[in-house]
C-alpha positions as CSV (number, residue, x, y, z in Angstrom):
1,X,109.2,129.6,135.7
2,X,107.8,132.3,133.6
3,X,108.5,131.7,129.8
4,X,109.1,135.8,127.8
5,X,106.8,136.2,125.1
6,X,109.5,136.5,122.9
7,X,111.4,132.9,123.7
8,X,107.7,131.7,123.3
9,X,107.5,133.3,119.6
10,X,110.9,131.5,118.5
11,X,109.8,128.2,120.0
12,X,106.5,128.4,118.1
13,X,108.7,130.2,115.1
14,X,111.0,126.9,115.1
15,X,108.2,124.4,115.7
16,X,106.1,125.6,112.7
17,X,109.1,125.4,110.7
18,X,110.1,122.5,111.4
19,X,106.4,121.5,110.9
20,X,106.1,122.7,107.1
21,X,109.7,120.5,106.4
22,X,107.9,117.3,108.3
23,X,105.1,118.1,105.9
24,X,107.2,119.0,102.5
25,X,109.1,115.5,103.1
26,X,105.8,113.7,103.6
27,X,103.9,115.7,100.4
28,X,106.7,115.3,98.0
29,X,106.3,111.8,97.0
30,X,102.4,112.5,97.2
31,X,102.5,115.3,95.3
32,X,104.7,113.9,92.3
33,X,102.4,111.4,92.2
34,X,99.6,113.7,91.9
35,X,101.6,115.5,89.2
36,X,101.9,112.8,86.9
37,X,98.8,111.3,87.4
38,X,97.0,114.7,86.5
39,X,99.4,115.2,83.7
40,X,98.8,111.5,82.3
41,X,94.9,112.2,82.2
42,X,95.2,115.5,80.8
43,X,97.5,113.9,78.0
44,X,94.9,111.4,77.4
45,X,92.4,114.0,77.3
46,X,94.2,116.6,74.6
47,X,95.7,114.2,72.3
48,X,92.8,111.8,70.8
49,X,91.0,115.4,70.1
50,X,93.6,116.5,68.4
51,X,94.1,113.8,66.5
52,X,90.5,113.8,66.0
53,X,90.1,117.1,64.4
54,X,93.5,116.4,62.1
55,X,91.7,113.2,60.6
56,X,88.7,114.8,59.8
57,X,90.6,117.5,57.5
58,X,91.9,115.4,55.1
């Protein structure tokens, strides 16, 4: 049994896709994590300069 070329493309076509949702489902809880996490420290990192710089006006 000799599979077309082109039933070969949609299988790989559906398989990839199918793929990149397995992987979306699995990243998105990673990836919010990584979100806040990178926005906590660059909150952290902004806001004591800023305050910094305000107190040392006055």
């Amino acid at each position: 049994m000799r599979a077309s070329p082109w039933s070969l493309s949609i299988l790989f076509l559906r398989f990839r896709f199918l793929l990149l949702r397995f992987q979306l489902l699995l990243l998105q809880p990673l990836l919010l994590h990584f979100l806040q996490h990178t926005s906590i420290t660059i909150n952290n990192s902004i806001i004591p300069k800023v305050h910094q710089s305000s107190s040392n006006s006055t």
